[in-house]
C-alpha positions as CSV (number, residue, x, y, z in Angstrom):
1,X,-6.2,9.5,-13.9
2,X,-8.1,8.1,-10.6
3,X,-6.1,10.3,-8.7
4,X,-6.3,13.1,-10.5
5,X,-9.9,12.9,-10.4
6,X,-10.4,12.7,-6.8
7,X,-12.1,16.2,-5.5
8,X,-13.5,16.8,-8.9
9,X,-17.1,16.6,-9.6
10,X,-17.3,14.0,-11.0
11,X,-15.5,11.8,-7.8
12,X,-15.8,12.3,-4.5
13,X,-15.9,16.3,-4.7
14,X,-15.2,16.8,-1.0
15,X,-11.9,15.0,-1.2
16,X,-9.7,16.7,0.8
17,X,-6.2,14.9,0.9
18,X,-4.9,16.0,4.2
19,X,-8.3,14.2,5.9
20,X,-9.3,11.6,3.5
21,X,-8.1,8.3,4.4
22,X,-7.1,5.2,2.2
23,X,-10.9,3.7,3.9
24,X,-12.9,6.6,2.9
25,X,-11.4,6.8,-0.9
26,X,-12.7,3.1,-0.6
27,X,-16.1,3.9,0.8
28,X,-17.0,6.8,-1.5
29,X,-14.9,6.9,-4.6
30,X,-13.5,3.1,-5.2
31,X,-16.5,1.0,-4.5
32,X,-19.3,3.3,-6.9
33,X,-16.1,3.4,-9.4
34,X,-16.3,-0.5,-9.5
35,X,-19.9,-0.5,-10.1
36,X,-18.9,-0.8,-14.1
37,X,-21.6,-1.6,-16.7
38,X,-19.2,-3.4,-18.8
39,X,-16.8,-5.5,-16.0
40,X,-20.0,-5.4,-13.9
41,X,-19.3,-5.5,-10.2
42,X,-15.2,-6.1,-9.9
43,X,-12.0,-5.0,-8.3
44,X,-11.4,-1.5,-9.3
45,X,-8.2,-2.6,-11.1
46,X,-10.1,-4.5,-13.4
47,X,-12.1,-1.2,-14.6
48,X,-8.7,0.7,-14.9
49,X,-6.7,-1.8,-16.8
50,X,-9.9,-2.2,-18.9
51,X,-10.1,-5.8,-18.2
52,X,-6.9,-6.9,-19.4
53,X,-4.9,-9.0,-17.6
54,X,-1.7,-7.7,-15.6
55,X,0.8,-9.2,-13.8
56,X,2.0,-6.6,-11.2
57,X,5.5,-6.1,-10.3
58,X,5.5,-4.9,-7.0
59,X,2.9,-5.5,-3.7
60,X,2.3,-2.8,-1.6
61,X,1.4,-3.3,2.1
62,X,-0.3,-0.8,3.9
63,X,-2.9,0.4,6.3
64,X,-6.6,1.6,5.4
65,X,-6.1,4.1,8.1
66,X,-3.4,6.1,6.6
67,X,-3.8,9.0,4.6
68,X,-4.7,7.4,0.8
69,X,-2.4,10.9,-0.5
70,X,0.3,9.6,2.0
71,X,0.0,6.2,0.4
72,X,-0.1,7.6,-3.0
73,X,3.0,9.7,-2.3
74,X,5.1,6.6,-1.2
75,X,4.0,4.9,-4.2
76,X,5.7,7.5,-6.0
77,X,8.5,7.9,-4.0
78,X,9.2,4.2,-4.7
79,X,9.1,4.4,-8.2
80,X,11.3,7.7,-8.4
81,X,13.9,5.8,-6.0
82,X,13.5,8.3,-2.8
83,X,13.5,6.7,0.8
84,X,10.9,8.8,1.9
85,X,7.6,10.3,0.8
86,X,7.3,13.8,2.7
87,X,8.4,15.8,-0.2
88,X,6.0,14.1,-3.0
89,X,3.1,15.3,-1.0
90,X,2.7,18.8,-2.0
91,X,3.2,17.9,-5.4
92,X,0.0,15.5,-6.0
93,X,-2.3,18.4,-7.4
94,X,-2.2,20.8,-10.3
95,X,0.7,21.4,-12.0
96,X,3.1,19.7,-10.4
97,X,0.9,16.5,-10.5
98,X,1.6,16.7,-14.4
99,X,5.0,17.1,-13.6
100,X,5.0,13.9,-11.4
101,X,4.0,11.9,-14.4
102,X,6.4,13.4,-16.3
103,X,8.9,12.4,-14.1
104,X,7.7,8.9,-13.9
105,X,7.3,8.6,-18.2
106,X,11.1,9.6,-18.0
107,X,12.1,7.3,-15.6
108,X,10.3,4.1,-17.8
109,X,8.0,3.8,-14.4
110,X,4.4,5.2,-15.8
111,X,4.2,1.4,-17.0
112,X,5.3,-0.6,-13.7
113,X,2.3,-2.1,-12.0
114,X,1.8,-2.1,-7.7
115,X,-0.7,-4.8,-6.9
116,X,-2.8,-2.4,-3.9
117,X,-5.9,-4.9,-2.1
118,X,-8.3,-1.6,-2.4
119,X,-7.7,-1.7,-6.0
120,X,-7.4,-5.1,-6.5
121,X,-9.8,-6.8,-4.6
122,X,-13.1,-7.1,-5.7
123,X,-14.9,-4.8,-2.8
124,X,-18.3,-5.9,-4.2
125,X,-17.4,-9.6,-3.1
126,X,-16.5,-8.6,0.3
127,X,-17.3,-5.9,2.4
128,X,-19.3,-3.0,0.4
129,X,-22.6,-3.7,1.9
130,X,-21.1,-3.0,5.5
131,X,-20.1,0.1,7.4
132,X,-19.3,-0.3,10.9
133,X,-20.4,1.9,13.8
134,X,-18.5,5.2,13.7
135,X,-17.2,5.1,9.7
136,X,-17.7,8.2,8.6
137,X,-16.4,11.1,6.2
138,X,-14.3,13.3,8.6
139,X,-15.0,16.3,6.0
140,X,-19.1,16.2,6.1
141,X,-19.3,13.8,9.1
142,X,-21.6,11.4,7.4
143,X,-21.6,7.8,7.7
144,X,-20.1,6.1,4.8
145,X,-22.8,5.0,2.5
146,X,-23.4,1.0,2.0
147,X,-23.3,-0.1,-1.5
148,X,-27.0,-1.3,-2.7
149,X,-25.3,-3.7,-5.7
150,X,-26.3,-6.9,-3.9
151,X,-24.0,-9.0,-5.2
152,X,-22.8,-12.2,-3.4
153,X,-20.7,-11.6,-0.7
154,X,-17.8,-14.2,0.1
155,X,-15.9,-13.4,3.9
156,X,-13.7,-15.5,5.8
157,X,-16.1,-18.1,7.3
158,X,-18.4,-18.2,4.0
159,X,-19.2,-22.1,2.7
160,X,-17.7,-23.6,0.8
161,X,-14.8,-24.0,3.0
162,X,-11.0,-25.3,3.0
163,X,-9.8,-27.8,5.7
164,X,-8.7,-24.7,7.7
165,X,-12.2,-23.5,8.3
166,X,-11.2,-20.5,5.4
167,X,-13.6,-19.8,2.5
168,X,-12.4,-21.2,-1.2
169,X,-14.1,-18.1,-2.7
170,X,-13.0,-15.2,-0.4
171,X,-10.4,-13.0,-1.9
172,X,-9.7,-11.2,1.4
173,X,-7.8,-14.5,3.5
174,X,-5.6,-15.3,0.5
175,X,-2.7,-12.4,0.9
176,X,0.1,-15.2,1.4
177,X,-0.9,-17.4,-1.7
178,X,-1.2,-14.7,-3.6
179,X,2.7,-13.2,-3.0
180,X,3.6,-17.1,-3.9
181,X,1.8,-16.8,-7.0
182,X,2.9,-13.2,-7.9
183,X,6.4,-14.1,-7.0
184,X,6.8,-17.4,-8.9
185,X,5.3,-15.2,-12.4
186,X,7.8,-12.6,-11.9
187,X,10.9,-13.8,-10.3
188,X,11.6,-9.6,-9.0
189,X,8.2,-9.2,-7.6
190,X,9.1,-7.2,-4.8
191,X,7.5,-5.5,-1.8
192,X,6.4,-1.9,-1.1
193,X,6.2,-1.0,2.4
194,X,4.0,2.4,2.4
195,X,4.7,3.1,6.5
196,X,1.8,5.8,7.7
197,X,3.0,8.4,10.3
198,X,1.7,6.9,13.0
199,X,3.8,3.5,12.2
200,X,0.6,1.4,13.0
201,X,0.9,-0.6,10.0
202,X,3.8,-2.7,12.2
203,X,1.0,-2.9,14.6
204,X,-1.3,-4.8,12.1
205,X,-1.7,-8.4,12.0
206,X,-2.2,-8.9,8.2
207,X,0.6,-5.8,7.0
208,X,3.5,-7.7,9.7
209,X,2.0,-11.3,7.8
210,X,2.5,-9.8,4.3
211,X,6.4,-8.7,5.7
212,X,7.5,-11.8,7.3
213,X,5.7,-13.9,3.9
214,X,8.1,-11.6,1.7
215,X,11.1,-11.9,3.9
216,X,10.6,-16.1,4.0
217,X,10.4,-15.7,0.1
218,X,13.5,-13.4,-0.1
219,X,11.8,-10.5,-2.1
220,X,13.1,-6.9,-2.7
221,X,11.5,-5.5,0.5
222,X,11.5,-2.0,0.2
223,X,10.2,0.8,3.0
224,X,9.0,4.1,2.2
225,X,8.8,6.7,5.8
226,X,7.5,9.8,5.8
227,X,10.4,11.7,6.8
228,X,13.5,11.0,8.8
229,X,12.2,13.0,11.6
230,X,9.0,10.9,11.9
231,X,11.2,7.3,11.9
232,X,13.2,9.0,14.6
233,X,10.3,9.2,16.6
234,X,9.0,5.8,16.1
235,X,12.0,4.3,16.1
236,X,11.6,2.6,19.5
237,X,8.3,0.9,19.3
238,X,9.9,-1.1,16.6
239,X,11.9,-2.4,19.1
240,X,8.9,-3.8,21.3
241,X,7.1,-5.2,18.5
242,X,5.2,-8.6,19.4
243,X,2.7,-10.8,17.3
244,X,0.4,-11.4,19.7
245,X,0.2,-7.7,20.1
246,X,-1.1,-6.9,17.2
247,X,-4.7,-6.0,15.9
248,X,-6.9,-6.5,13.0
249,X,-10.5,-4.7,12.1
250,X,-11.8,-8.7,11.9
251,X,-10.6,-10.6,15.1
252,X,-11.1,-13.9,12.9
253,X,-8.5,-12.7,11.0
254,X,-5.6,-12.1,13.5
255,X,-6.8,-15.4,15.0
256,X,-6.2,-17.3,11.7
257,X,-3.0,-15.8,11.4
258,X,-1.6,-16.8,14.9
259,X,-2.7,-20.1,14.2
260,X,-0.5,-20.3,11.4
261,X,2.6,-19.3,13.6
262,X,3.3,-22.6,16.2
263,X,6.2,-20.9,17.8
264,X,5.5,-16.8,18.6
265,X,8.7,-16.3,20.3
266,X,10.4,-17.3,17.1
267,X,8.6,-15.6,15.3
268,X,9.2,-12.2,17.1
269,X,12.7,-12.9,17.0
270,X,12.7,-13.3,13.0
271,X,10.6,-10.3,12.7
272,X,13.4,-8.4,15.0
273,X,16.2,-9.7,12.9
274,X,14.1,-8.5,9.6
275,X,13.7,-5.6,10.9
276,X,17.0,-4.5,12.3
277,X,19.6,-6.9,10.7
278,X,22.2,-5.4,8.6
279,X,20.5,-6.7,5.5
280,X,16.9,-5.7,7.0
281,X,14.5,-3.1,6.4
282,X,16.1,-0.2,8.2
283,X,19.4,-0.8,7.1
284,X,18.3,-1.2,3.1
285,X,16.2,2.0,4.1
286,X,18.9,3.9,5.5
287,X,21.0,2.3,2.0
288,X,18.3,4.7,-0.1
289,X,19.7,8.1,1.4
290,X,23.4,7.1,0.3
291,X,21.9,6.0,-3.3
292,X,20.2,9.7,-3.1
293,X,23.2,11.8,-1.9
294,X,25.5,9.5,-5.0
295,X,23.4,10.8,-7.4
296,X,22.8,14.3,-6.0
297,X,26.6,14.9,-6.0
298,X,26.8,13.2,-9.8
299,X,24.3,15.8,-10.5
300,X,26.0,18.4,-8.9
301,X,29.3,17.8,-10.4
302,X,27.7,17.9,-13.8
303,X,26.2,21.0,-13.5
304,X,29.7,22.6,-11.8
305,X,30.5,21.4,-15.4
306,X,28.4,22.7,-17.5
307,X,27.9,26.1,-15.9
308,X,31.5,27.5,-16.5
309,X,31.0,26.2,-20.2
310,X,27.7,28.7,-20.2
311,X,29.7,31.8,-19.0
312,X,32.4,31.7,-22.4
């Protein structure tokens, strides 16, 4: 229904889902849709599950930056079992949005919960109040509004404080206890990887944390690409992919994260062997075409079937 609403008058009217990224959906349609009068000020999710509680069963991990219809589409593609997303983009709108869901209610997957942190962190508690030079709406070209709702805000650094220097209460440096939490309520809690076309979400320092903490705790790791086409072309930057490389919108954060790792070159090997193992991403990846083309010739055989039948 969120979705569905998006360029609607009554949400964000100007959404246009070949501009609009996940950070301006947050900005203008997620934050004043958490503004609830009966959850008060809380994480989206809260709002759309009407305050019951959920235990989700997969995480997603992916980058603000990226289109929030491309991250929408490989959310879908996940749940409807295709390697890649490309296709499932010209079908979020109208008609064939309603045949998406139908789709989806067929396949038992309208009920299946992904745990997304735009959703289900509480924006009001963190970072609604700021917008950082040079945010703005690529459609109108105005600066993304700051919410007014002047509720307590609760960021890395905020007192009180762990023995690590990290706040108790912020929800925004606790990614890795909360796949340890999720994981240990449902033992098949898996993992999502929604890659944008640019592939920067291996170039972030929380989205490569949130891989290597689901590879450590041997989840169902699952990538979603665009196309083949646009793997092909990113296919060697994976390849060159370092730790301390990476970037994060909050330099406090990618600091607390290299703290955590004592030996990088280790680390970069691990993440190489996730990646490129014959048991890692790619390879489980490159798994979902031959699942695809199985049931594709199933399909095909039982229609060679049933055709001839049709002509007596």
């Amino acid at each position: 229904a969120f979705y569905r609403r998006l360029g609607t008058p009554d949400l964000m009217p100007h959404y246009d889902a070949a501009e609009h990224t996940t950070a301006d959906v947050v900005r203008q349609a997620i934050i004043p849709e958490a503004r609830n009068e009966v959850y008060e000020n809380c994480a989206l999710a809260t709002v759309l599950m009407r305050g019951r509680d959920t235990v989700p069963h997969h995480l997603v991990t992916h980058t603000w930056s990226n289109r929030f219809s491309h991250l929408m589409a490989a959310v879908v593609a996940h749940a409807l079992d295709a390697p890649t997303y490309e296709q499932i983009l010209p079908r979020l709108r109208g008609e064939e949005l309603r045949a998406l869901e139908s789709e989806l209610f067929w396949k038992g997957k309208l009920d299946e919960a992904y745990w997304i942190c735009a959703f289900s962190v509480d924006q009001h508690a963190s970072i609604c109040d700021v917008v950082f030079p040079g945010e703005a709406d690529p459609v109108t070209k105005a600066a993304h509004p700051a919410c007014p709702c002047g509720a307590p805000k609760y960021r890395g650094s905020t007192s009180p404080r762990r023995s690590d220097g990290q706040s108790i209460f912020c929800e925004m440096n606790k990614f890795d206890d909360m796949m340890y939490f999720l994981s240990f309520l449902r033992p098949h809690f898996s993992q999502v990887i929604a890659v944008d076309r640019d592939f920067a979400l291996f170039h972030r320092a929380w989205c490569v944390a949130e891989l290597y903490v689901a590879h450590a705790l041997r989840m169902r790791q699952s990538m979603q690409v665009m196309s083949k086409s646009n793997f092909a072309e990113h296919h060697e930057e994976l390849q060159q992919l370092r730790v301390e490389d990476m970037s994060s919108s909050n330099p406090a954060d990618k600091e607390m994260i290299l703290n955590k790792i004592q030996d990088k070159d280790a680390f970069n090997a691990r993440l190489m062997s996730m990646i490129f193992d014959d048991d890692g991403l790619l390879q489980t990846w490159k798994d979902g075409f031959d699942i695809v083309a199985f049931l594709a010739d199933i399909a095909r055989r039982g229609r060679d079937r049933v055709e001839p039948a049709n002509l007596v």
